[in-house]
N, C-alpha and C positions, 0 to 999 in steps of 0.2 A: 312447852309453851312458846318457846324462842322459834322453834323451828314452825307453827302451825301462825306466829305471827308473822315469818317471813313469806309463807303461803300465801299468806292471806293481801298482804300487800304487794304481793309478785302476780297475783293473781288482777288486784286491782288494777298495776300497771298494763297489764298485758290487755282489759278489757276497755283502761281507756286510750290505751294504741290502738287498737281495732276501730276505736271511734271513729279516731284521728284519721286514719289510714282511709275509711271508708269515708270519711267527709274529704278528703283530700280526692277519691276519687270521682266521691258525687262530684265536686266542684270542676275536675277537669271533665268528665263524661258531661256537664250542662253546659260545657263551653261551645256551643254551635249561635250561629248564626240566629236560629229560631230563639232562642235561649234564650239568648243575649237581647234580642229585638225586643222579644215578649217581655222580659225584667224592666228595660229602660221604659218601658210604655206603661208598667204598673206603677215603677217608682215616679214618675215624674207624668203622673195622669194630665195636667196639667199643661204640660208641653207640647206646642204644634209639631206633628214629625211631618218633615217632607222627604219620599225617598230620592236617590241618586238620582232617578232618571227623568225625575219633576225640576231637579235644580239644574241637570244638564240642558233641559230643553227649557227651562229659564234663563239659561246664562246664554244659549244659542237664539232666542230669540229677539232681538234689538228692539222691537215694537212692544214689550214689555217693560216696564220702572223698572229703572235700577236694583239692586237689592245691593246690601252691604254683605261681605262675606265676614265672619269672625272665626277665626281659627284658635280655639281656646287649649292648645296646648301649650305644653313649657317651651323659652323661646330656642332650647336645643333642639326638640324635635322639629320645630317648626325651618329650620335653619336646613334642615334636610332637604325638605319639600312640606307645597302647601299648596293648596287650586290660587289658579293665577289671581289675582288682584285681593288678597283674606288681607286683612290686618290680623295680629297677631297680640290676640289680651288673652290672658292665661285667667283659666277659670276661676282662681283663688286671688283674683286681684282685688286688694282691697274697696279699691276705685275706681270700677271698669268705664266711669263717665270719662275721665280723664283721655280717652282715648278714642273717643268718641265725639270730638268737636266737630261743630256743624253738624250733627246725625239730628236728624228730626222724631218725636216719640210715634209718629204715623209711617216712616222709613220702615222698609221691607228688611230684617235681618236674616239672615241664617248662619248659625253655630255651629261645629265640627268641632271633633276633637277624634281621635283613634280609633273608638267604635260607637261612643255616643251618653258616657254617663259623664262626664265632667263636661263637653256640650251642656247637655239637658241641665247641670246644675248652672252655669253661665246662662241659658236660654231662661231660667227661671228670675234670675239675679235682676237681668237687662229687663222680664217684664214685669218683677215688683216696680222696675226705678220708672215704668212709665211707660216702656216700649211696649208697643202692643200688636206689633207685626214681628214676632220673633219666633224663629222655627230652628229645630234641631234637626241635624242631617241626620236622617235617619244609616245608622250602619255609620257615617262618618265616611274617615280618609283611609281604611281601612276597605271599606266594601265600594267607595270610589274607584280604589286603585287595582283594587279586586276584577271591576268592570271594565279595566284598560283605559279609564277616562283618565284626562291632561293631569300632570304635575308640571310646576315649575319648583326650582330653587333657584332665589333671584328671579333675574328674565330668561333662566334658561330652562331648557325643558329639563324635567327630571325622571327618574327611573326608580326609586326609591323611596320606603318611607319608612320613618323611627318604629321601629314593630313596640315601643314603651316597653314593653318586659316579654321572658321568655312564655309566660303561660297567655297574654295578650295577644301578642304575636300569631300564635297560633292561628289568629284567624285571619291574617296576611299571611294570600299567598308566599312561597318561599323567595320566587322569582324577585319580592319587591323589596324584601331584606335587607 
């Protein structure tokens, strides 16, 4: 009886490692680009996405409004690098108005954050509070840096950016590490 109950619960461990092991893989095998894009587009239906090459030739075009940049990472990564002119409010701010004096609720925003879910949760936050031109980077400062476009830290130009963790990461290139 001892020994067909130590089966039986060796057996249950063993079937919910298998789980584990195989959800561990699904998670890293959905880590692409497509994945990742398609999830933040279902999670936050809601949210305007602009990609990379809509806000490069926004930010290149002078003859175009302003737009405010928000860089909604934590302010170590942001300290790394960040596209030139972001303020820097972290998604989980209790009170992301506070940072925002002078912004108008008609003012052009765009969000960023490493690849695009804590963005899209700040992009949602900024347009309960009112803001109604708010867009998340689509891909973020991850597939920014990805495309060789500008970084600074501070005023200087930068080469680098926070990869946030190692299974995140992965979708920064290595070169920018």
């Amino acid at each position: 009886m001892k020994n067909s109950r130590y089966f039986i619960f060796t057996a249950i461990l063993a079937v919910a490692g298998m789980g584990t092991i195989t959800e561990c893989s699904h998670s890293q095998e959905a880590l692409t680009w497509p994945n990742v894009i398609r999830d933040i587009r279902n999670k936050y239906p809601d949210v305007k996405q602009l990609r990379t090459d809509e806000l490069h030739s926004w930010l290149s075009n002078s003859g175009i409004e302003p737009i405010i940049l928000i860089d909604a990472r934590a302010k170590k990564e942001f300290q790394i690098s960040h596209i030139s002119g972001a303020k820097n409010i972290p998604y989980n701010s209790k009170n992301p108005l506070k940072y925002l004096a002078n912004i108008k609720p008609d003012d052009s925003l765009v969000v960023y954050c490493s690849v695009g879910y804590r963005s899209s949760i700040l992009a949602r936050k900024l347009w309960t509070l009112g803001f109604k031109e708010v867009h998340n980077l689509e891909g973020s400062i991850f597939k920014w840096a990805n495309e060789g476009r500008p970084l600074v830290q501070g005023q200087t130009i930068a080469h680098k950016v926070h990869p946030y963790n190692s299974r995140w990461g992965n979708l920064l290139k290595k070169e920018y590490h």
